[in-house]
N, C-alpha and C positions, 0 to 999 in steps of 0.2 A: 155879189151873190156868192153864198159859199157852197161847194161843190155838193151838191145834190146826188147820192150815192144812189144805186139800184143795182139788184139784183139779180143775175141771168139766171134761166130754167134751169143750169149748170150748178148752180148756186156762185159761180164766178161774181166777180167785186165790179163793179165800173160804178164811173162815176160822169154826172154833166156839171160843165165847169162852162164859163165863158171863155170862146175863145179870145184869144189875139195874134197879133200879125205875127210872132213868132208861132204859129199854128200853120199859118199859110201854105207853106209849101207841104206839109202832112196832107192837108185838105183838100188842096187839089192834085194830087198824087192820087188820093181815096176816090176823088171824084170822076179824074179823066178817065182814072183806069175802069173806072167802073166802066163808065159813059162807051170807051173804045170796046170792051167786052160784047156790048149790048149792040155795036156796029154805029153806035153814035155819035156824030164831031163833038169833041174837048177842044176846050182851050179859045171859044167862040167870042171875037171881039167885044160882039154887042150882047154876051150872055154871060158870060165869065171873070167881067173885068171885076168886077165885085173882089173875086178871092185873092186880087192883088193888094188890099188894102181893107182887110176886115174890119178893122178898130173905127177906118176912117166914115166907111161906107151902111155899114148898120151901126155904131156906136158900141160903147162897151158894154152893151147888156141884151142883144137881138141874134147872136150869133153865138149858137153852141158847140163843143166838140164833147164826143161820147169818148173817155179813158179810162185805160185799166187800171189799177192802183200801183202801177210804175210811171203812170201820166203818159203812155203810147195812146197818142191819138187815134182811133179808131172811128171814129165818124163823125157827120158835121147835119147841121140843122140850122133854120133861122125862120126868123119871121121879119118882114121887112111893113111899115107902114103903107099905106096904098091911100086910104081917108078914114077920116073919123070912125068910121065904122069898119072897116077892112083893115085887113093886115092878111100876107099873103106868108104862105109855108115854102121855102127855099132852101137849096141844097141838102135835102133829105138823102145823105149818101152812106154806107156803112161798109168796110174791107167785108173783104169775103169769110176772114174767120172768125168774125160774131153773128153771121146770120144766122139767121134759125136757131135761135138764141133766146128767143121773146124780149128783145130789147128795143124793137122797131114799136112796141106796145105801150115800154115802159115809156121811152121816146114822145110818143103819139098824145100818152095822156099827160105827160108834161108839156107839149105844146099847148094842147086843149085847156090846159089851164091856165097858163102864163096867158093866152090871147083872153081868156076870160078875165084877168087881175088887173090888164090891162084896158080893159073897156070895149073892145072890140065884139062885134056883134056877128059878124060875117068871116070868115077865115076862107080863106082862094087857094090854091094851086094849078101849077101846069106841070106836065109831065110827059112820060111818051108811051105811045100803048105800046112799046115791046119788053116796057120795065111792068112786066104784067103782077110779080110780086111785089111792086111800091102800088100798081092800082088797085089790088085785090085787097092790100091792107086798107088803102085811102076808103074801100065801098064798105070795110069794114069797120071801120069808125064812123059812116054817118055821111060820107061825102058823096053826092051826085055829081054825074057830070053836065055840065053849065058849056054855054055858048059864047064866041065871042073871038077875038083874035089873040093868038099867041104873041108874047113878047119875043120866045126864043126860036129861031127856027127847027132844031131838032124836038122839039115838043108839039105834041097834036091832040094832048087832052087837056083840057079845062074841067076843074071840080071845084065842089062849095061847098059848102057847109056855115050850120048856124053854131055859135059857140053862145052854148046853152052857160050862164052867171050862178 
């Protein structure tokens, strides 16, 4: 895939590129730190191990990083398989100095589409109610919250949505 440019409210450059394992240590940097901000465990054996090995864990086309037109990684994305019909939205994380940006948007509807090109019918998330700005956007594209148990233990919300083709 080649680097899919958009445009902040700013009229700033970024770009989504696929990540790879040279990203790694960017993305979870971006993540934990977020995650610790919010009073929440990073770095979770049985939730985290993914970002040790991107390339290997989603393949090379499931796993995005949001960069400036210097290639500083500024934020990460993925969609991971679940079944034929699902594919779940993962590490939706962004540093603190592109938020409020309108990029979380641009983001949003580039997932919404790749999960449509891809066949999937359902698109899942989990998250946590104190990242109440990742929830607010999720209600704002269309996702309710769904029931059921979390994979991660710092996450207490479950949402869905239908990814309209």
């Amino acid at each position: 895939m080649q680097p899919t440019p958009i445009i902040a409210a700013n009229k700033e450059a970024f770009y989504i590129r696929n990540a790879t394992n040279q990203d790694a240590v960017k993305v979870r940097a971006i993540i934990f730190d977020t995650l610790i901000s919010y009073g929440l465990p990073a770095d979770s054996p049985d939730t985290d191990y993914d970002l040790y090995d991107i390339e290997q864990y989603y393949g090379s086309d499931r796993f995005w990083v949001l960069a400036d037109v210097n290639d500083l990684v500024l934020g990460s994305f993925a969609l991971f398989h679940v079944d034929d019909k699902t594919v779940e939205l993962r590490k939706m994380y962004f540093h603190p100095i592109i938020r409020g940006k309108g990029l979380a948007n641009e983001v949003m509807s580039f997932v919404l589409e790749e999960a449509a090109s891809l066949g999937y019918t359902i698109i899942t998330l989990e998250t946590a109610s104190v990242l109440k700005e990742a929830v607010n956007l999720y209600k704002k594209y269309g996702f309710t919250q769904s029931f059921g148990t979390t994979h991660s233990g710092r996450c207490d919300v479950i949402m869905q949505r239908n990814v309209q083709k």
